[in-house]
PLY file of the C-alpha trace (Angstrom):
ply
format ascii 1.0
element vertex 484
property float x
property float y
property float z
element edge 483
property int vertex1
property int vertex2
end_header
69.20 92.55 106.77
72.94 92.23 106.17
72.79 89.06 104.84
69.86 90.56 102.17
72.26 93.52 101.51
75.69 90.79 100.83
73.06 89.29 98.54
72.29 91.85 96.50
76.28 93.08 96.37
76.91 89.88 95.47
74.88 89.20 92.56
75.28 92.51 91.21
79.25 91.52 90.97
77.99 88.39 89.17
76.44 90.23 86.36
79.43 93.25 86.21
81.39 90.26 85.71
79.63 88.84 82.48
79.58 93.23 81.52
83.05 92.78 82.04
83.68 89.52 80.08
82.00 91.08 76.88
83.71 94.60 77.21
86.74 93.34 78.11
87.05 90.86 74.94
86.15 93.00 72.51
89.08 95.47 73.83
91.28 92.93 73.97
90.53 91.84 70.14
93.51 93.21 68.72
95.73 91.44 71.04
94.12 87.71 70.27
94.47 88.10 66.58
98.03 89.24 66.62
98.38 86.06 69.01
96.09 83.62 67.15
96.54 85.31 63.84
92.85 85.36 63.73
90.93 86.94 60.68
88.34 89.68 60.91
86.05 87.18 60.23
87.35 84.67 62.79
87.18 87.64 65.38
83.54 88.34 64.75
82.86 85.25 64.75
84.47 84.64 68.23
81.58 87.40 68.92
78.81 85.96 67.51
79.15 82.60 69.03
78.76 84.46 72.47
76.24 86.44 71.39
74.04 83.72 69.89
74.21 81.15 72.58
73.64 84.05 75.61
70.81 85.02 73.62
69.26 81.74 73.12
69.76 80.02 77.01
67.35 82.87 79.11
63.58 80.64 78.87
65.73 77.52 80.00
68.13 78.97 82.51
64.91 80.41 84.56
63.48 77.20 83.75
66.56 75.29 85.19
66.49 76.99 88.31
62.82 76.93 89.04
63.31 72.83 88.76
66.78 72.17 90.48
67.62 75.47 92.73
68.84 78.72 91.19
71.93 79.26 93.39
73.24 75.57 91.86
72.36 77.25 87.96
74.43 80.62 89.51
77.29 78.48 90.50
77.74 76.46 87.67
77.70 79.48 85.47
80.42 80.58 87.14
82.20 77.76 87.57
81.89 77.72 83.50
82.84 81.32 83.72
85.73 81.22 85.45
87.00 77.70 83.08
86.23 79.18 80.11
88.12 82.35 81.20
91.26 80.72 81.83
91.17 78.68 78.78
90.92 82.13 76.68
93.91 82.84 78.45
96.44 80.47 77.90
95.67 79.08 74.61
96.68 80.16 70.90
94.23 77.82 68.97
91.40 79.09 67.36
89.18 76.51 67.80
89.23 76.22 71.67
89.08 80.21 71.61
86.07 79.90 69.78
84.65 76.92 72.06
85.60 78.99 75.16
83.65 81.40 73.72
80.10 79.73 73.24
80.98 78.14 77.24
81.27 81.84 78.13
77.80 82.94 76.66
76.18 79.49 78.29
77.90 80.77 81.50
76.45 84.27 80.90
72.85 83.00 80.53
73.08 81.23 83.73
74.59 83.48 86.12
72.13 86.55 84.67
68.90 83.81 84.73
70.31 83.24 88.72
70.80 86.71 89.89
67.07 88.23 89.80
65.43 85.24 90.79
68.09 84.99 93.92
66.83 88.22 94.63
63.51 87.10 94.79
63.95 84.54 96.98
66.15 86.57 99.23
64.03 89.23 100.24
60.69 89.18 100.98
57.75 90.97 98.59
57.67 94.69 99.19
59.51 97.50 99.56
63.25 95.63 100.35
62.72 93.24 97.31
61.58 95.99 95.10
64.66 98.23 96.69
67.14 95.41 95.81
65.60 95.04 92.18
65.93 98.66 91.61
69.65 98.37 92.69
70.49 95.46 91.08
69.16 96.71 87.43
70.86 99.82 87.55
74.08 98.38 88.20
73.43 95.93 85.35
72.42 98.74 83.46
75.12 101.21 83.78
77.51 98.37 84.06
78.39 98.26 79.83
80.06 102.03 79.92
81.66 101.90 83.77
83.75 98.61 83.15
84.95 100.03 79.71
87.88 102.21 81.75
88.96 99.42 84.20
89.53 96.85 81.23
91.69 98.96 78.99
93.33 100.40 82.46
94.17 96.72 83.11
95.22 96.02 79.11
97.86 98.64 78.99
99.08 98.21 82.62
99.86 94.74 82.03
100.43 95.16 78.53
98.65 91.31 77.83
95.31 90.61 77.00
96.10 87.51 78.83
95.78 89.52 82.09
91.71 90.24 81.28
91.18 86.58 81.14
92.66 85.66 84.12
91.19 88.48 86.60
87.80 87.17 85.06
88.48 83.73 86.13
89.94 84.64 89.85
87.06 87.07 90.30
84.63 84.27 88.99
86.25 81.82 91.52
85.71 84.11 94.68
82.45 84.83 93.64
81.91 80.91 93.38
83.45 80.95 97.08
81.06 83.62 98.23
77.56 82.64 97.03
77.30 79.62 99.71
77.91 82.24 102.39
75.78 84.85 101.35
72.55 83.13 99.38
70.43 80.41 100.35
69.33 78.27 97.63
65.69 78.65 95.94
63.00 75.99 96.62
63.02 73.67 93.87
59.81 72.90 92.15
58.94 69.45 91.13
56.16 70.79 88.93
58.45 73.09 86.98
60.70 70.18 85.81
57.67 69.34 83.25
58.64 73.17 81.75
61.85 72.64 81.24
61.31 70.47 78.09
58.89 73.38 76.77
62.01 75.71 77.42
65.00 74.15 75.91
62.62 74.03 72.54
62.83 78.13 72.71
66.69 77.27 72.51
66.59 76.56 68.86
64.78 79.37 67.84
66.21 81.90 69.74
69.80 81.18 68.86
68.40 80.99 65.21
67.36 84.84 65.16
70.48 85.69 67.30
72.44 83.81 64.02
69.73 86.01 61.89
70.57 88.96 63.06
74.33 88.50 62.08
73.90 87.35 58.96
71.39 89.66 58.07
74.31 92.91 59.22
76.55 90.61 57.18
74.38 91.50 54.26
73.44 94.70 54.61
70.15 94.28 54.86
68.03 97.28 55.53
67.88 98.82 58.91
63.72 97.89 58.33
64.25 94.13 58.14
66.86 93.82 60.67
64.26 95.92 63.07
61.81 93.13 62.38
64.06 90.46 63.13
65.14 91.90 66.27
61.31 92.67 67.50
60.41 88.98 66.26
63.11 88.38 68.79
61.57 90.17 71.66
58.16 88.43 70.98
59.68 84.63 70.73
60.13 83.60 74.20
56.15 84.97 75.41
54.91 83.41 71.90
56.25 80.01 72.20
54.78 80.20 76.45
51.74 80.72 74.75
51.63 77.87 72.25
52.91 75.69 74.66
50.36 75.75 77.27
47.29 73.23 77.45
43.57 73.34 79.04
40.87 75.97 78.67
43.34 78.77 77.51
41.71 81.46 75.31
43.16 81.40 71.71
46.74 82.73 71.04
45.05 86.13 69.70
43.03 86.61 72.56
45.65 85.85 74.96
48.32 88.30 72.57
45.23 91.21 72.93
44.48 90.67 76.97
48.50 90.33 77.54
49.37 92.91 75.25
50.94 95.18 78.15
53.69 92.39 79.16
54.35 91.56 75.80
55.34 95.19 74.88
57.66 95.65 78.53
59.41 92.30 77.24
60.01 94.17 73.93
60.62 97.48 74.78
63.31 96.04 77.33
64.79 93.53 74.29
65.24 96.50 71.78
66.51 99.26 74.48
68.82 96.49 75.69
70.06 96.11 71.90
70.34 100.06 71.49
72.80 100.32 74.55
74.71 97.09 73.63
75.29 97.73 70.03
76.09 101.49 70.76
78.29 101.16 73.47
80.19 98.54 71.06
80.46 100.66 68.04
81.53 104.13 69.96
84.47 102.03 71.60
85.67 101.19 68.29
84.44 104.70 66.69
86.34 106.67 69.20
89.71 104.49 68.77
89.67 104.70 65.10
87.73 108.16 64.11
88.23 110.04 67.50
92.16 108.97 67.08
91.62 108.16 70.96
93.69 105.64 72.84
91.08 102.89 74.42
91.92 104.06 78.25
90.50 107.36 76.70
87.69 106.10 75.64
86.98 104.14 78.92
87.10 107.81 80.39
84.79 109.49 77.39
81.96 106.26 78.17
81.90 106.99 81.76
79.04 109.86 81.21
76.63 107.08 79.85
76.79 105.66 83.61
75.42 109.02 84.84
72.60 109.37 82.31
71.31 105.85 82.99
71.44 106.72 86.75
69.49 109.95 85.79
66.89 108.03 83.96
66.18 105.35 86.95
66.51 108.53 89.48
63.71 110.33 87.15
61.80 108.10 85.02
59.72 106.45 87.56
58.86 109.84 89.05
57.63 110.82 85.70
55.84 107.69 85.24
53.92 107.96 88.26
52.49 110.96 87.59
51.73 110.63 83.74
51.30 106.51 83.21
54.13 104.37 82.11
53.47 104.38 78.16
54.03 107.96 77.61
56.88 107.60 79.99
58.96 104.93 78.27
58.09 106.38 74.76
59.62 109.58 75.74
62.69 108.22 76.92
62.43 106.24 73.98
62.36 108.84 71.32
65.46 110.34 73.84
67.28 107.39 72.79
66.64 107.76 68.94
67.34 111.33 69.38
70.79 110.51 70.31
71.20 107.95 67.61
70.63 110.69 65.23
72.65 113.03 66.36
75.55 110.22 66.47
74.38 109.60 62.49
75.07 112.92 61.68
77.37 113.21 58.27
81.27 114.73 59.05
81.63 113.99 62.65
84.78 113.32 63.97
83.97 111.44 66.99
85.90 113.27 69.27
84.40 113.63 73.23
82.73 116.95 72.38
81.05 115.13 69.36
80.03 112.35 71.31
79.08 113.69 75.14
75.52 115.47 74.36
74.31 112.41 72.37
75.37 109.83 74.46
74.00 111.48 77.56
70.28 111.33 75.67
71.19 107.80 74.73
71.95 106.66 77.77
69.21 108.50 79.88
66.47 106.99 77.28
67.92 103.56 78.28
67.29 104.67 81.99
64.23 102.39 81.04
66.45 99.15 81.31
66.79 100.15 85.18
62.88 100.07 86.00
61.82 96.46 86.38
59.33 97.16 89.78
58.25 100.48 87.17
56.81 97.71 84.87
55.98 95.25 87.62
53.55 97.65 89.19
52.35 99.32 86.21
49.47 95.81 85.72
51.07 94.88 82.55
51.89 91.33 84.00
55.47 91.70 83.19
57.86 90.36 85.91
61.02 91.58 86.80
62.64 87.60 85.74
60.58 88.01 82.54
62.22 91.40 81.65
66.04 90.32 83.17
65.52 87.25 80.39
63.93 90.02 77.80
67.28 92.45 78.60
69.65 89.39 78.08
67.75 88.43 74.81
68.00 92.23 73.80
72.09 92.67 74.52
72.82 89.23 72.61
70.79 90.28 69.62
71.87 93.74 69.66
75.93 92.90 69.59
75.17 90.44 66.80
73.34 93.42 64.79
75.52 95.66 65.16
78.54 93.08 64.64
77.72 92.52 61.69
76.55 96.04 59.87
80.55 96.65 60.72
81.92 93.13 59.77
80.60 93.97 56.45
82.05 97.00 55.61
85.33 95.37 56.27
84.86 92.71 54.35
83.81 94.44 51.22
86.83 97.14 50.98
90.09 95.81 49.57
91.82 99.57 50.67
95.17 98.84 52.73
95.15 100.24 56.51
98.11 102.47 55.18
95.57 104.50 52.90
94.26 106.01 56.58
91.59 108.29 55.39
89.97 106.56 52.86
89.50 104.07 55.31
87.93 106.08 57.67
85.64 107.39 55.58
84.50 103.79 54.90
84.46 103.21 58.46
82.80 106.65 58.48
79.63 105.08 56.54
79.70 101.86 58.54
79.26 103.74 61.76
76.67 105.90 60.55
74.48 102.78 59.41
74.75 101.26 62.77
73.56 104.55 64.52
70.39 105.12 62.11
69.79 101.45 62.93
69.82 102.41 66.48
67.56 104.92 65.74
65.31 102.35 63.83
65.23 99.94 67.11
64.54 102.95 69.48
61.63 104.40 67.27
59.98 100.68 67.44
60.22 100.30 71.46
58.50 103.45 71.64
55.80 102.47 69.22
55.33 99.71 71.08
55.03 101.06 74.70
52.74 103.61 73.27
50.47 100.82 71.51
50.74 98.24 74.10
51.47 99.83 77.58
49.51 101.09 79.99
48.48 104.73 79.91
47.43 105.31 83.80
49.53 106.38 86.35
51.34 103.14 88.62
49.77 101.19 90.99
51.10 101.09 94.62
50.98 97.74 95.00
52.88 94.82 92.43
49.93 92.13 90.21
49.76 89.19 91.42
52.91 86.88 89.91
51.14 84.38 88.04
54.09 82.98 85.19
57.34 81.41 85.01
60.95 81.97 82.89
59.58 85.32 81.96
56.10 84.55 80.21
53.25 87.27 80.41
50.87 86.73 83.75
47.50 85.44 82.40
44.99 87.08 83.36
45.70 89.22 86.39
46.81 91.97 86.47
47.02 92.76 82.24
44.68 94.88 81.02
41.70 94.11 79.19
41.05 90.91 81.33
38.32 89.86 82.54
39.83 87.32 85.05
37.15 84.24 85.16
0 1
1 2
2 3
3 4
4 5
5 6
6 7
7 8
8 9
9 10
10 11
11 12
12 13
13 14
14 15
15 16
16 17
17 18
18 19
19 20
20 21
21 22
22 23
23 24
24 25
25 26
26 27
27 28
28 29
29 30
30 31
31 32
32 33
33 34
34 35
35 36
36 37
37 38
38 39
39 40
40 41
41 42
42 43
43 44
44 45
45 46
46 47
47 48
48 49
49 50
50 51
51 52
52 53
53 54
54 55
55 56
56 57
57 58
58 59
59 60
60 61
61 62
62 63
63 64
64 65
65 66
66 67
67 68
68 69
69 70
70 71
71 72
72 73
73 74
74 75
75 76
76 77
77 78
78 79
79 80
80 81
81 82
82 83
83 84
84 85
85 86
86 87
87 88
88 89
89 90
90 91
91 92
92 93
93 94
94 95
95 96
96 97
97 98
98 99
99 100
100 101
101 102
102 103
103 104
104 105
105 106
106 107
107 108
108 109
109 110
110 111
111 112
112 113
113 114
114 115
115 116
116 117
117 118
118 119
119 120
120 121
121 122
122 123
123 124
124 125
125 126
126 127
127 128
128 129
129 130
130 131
131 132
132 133
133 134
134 135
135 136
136 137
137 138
138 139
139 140
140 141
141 142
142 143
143 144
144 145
145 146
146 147
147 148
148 149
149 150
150 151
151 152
152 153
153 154
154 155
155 156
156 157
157 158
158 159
159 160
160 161
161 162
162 163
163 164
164 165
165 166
166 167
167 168
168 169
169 170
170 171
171 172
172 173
173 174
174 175
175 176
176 177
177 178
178 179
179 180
180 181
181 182
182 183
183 184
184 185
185 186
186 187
187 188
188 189
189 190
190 191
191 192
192 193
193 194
194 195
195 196
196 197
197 198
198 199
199 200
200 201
201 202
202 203
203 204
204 205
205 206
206 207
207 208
208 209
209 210
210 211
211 212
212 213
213 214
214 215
215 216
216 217
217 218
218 219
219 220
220 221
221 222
222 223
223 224
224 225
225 226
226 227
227 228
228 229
229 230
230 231
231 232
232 233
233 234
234 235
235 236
236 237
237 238
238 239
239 240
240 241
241 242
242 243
243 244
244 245
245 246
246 247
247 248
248 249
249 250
250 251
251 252
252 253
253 254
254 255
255 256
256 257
257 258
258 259
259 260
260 261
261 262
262 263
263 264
264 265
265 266
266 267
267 268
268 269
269 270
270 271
271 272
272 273
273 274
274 275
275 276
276 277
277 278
278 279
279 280
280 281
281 282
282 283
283 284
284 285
285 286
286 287
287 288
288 289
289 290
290 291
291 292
292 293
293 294
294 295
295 296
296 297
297 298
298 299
299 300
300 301
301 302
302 303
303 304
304 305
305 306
306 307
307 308
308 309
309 310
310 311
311 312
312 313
313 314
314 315
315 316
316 317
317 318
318 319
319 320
320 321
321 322
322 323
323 324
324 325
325 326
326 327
327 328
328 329
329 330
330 331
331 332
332 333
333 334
334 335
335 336
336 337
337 338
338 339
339 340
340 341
341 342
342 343
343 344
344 345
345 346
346 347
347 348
348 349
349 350
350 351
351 352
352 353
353 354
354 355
355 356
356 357
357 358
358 359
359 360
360 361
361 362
362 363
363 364
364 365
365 366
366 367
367 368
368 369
369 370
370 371
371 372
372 373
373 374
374 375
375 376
376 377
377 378
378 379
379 380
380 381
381 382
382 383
383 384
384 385
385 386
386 387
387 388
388 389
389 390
390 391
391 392
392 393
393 394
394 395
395 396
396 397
397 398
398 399
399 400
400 401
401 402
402 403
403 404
404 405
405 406
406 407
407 408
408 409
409 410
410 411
411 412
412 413
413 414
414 415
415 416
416 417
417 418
418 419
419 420
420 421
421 422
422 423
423 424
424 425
425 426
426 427
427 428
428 429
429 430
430 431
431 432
432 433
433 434
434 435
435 436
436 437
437 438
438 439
439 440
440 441
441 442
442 443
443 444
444 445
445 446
446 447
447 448
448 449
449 450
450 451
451 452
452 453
453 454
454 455
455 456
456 457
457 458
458 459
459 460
460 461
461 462
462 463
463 464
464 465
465 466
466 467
467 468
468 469
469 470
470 471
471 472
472 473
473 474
474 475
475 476
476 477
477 478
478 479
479 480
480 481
481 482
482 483
């Protein structure tokens, strides 16, 4: 029982620390391009390149560790964690800054692919694994706003953005030091080695729509189109399972209408997980520049967020329970939006008054991020790996979204930084299309949990797990089959 509960310490540390790789950098931002004399557009792109290649590794991370061992894909993430971290922080060239940056999002995939299915293989199925699940996607969860105060605390106490790359890459090393003692490795399949081909072809495409999704907020597309991409995005990993599977499989619409309920918990968890990525990115740098507040001040104003995603896994399962999960998750859904708008809202200031109420319905209506055994019992034939990859696919797509509605609003004003109030009022505009976009990808998970999930109250006991890397469950368990 000790051993279980190191375990699930352990691996939630692992996935604070990629929470704290992304947070961290982008606070740090200022400090690399005084130091690398770095563009905006070589900073967002040191962004992007993390973004796209975390987004696009999930399917074949899972797929890795179901062939060769998960705890060997979990340490070599970190060992590429922990490398790439150090590099970042003694370097002044721009290329290896942008290398060490695509090594950190390959890194990312792996340790987050590593973590849930650890879990799973660390507990047995019941009440401790679903316990330790619970645990382990709240901390993930709530980890975006809570490790916004300790990295600027550490920026301005050591006065060196140096000093966030190396306490990633001595906290990566421990880890790496650690996981032998606490986690026994998973038993290897040889039969999933034939998958991993199938997966490393989702690579392509899903780092294509991660690169989409930039260039479309590069752009400024609508907030319609770049909805579609990102739900596209959410529907490419099950989509190419489908076409890649052989024998007397229904057709891909039949299988899409009988699976239905695990496609829409893979989606609902991508676009939430792009809502609290992209928002939690844009108030940081709202709050500095429109709020006039100094980034340990903001790490203080985020911290709320943590308690409103704690309140939604506390509550939304209770709710669920008694009133089936589809009208659950669109109501904390339409929360979500609901705090969008009132971010969107013309003339705000973005001081902590401004900003507390919304962010509190923002962050409870991503509560949903924290209920993996919710959707696991619910007979959709979602899995908890399935929705850890969807999450991860959701975050990557959501910072390159967001990313880029803000990279080009810089890019098209020639106005000096001196002229300090025209240029927030630019900024102003900016900020206000990323929150109605927000408000866009919120409004769409909740269409889709009403359309696709279940309306019944949960089941007591879990389906039976019948997929891989994160791919709907056949038959069993989804609704509408008729299980031959």
């Amino acid at each position: 029982m000790a051993r279980r509960r190191l375990a699930v310490v352990l691996l939630g540390a692992a996935q604070v620390l990629v929470v704290f790789d992304t947070t961290a950098f982008a606070m740090a931002l200022p400090w690399i391009s005084a130091r690398a004399r770095m563009s905006v557009d070589g900073l967002t792109w040191l962004i992007t390149t993390y973004s796209v290649c975390f987004a696009a590794l999930p399917v074949l991370a899972v797929a890795l560790g179901e062939a060769f061992g998960q705890r060997r894909v979990l340490m070599g993430g970190l060992v590429l964690s922990s490398a790439a971290a150090a590099a970042s922080g003694v370097t002044q060239d721009a290329g290896v800054l942008l290398t060490s940056r695509a090594v950190q999002g390959v890194a990312a995939a792996a340790i987050t692919a590593g973590a849930v299915a650890l879990i799973e293989s660390t507990h047995p199925e019941g009440r401790s694994r679903d316990r330790a699940l619970s645990v382990h996607f709240v901390v993930v969860a709530a980890a975006g706003p809570a490790v916004v105060l300790p990295s600027t605390m550490l920026l301005s106490t050591m006065d060196s953005g140096a000093a966030v790359f190396w306490a990633q890459a001595v906290v990566g090393a421990l880890l790496l030091l650690l996981v032998p003692v606490a986690l026994t490795e998973s038993a290897p399949g040889p039969e999933a080695r034939s998958r991993v081909g199938r997966a490393a072809a989702a690579v392509l495409p899903l780092g294509f729509l991660a690169w989409l999704a930039d260039w479309l907020g590069d752009h400024s597309v609508s907030p319609t189109t770049i909805t579609a991409v990102a739900v596209a995005g959410a529907l490419t990993p099950s989509s190419l399972s489908w076409l890649g599977r052989r024998g007397d499989e229904p057709s891909l619409f039949t299988r899409l209408y009988r699976e239905r309920a695990a496609l829409g918990a893979y989606t609902v968890m991508a676009l939430l997980a792009a809502c609290l990525a992209g928002a939690s990115l844009v108030l940081t740098i709202a709050l500095q520049i429109l709020g006039g507040l100094s980034p340990e001040s903001v790490g203080w104003a985020l911290l709320p967020a943590v308690a409103g995603l704690v309140l939604g896994w506390l509550t939304l399962p209770v709710l669920a329970a008694r009133v089936g999960l589809a009208a659950t998750v669109a109501v904390a859904c339409g929360m979500a939006a609901a705090g969008f708008v009132l971010l969107s809202l013309g003339g705000r200031s973005y001081h902590l008054a401004d900003v507390l109420p919304p962010l509190l319905l923002l962050a409870y209506g991503c509560g949903v991020l924290a209920l993996p055994v919710s959707f696991t019992r619910s007979g959709s034939g979602a899995l908890p790996r399935g929705l850890n990859s969807s999450r991860q696919l959701g975050a990557g797509l959501g910072a390159s979204l967001f990313v880029g509605v803000l990279t080009v609003v810089e890019q098209g004003t020639s106005m000096s930084y001196n002229d300090h109030k025209t240029y927030q009022a630019v900024l102003s505009g900016a900020f206000r299309d990323c929150f109605e976009l927000g408000v866009a990808l919120a409004l769409a998970a909740a269409a889709v949990a009403l359309l696709t999930l279940p309306w019944q109250g949960l089941r007591t006991t879990a389906p039976d797990p019948g997929v891989s890397d994160g791919a709907p469950a056949g038959r069993a368990g989804s609704p509408g089959s008729s299980g031959r």
